[in-house]
N, C-alpha and C positions, 0 to 999 in steps of 0.2 A: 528700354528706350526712355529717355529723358535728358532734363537737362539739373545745373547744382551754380549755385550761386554761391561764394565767400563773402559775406558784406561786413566791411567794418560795425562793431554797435552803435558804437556811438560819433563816429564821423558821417556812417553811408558809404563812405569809400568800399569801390569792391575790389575785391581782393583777387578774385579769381571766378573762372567761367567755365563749363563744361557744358557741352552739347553732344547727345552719345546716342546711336552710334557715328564714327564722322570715317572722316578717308584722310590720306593723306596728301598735303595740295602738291607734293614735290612730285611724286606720280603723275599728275597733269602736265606737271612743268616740264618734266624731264622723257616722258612716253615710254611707260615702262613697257605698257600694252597698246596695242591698238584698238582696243575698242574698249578700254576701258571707260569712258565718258557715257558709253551706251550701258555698259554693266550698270555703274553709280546711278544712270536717271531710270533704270526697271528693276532697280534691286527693293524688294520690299518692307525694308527697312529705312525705307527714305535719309540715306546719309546724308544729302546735298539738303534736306530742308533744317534751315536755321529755327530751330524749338524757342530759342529767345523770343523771337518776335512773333511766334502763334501765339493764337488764345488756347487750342489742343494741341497734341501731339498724336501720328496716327502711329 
């Protein structure tokens, strides 16, 4: 579990993002399962917490 930053060197531009492990949002959108929403928020891997903006990750 973690997250991986792309940062340009010498602009800062970034390049790309990963926060893992994640889900996919099309499944929300589309309701593949019904209770999926209750899986993702008791799953203990915390897929729904966004690692970018912690200070840890659990």
């Amino acid at each position: 579990m973690g997250t991986a930053a792309i940062i340009h060197p010498k602009t800062g531009e970034t390049l790309g993002l990963i926060s893992s492990p994640s889900f996919d949002p099309n499944e929300i959108l589309y309701g593949t399962e019904p209770n999926l929403w209750e899986k993702l928020e008791n799953d203990e891997r915390n897929p729904l917490l966004n690692r970018f903006y912690s200070t840890f990750a659990l």
